[in-house]
N, C-alpha and C positions, 0 to 999 in steps of 0.2 A: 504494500500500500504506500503512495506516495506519501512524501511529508507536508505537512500542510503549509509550509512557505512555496512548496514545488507548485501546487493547484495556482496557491496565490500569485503566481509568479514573483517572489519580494524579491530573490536573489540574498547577498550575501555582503555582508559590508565592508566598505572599502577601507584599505587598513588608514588610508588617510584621514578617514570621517571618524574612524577607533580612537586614531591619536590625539585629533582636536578635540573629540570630547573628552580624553581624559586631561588637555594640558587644558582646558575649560573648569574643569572639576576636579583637580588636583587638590585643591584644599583640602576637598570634602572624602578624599581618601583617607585610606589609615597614616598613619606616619611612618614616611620611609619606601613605601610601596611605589615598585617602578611598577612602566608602563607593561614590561614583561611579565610582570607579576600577577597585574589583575587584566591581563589582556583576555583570557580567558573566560570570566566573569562578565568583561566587559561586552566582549563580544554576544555572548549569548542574551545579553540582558537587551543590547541596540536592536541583537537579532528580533528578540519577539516584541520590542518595542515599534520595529517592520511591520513584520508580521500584521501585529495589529491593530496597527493603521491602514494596513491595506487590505484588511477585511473588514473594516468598517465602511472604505472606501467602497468595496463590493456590493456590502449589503445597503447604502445608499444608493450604489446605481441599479440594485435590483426593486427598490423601492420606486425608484421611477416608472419602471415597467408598466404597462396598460396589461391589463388581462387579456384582453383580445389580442395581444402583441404577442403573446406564449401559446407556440405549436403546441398541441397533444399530439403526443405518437400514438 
């Protein structure tokens, strides 16, 4: 079964967008912690912050849908 970024199409975050938000939010780290450290964390955490933003984004354009706009098979 695919994974649910794959449907969403989010993709995968760019390590440049990784490192601005942590040299962003570097206070709010622990003390001492490089970028190698919680890059992991970090990652997974912008990951489903993607995610789900772009399933919201989804379920807003399927709210626009007309009912008569939707084939039955």
């Amino acid at each position: 079964m695919p994974k649910l970024q794959e449907l969403l199409g989010a993709g995968s975050i760019p390590e440049s967008e990784m490192k601005a938000f942590y040299e962003a939010n570097k206070a709010r780290m622990p003390p001492g912690m490089t970028y190698d450290q919680v890059k992991p964390q970090l990652e997974q955490f912008m990951q489903s912050q993607k995610v789900g933003n772009t399933a919201r984004q989804k379920i807003a354009e399927l709210e626009t849908i007309e009912v008569d706009e939707i084939e039955l098979a």
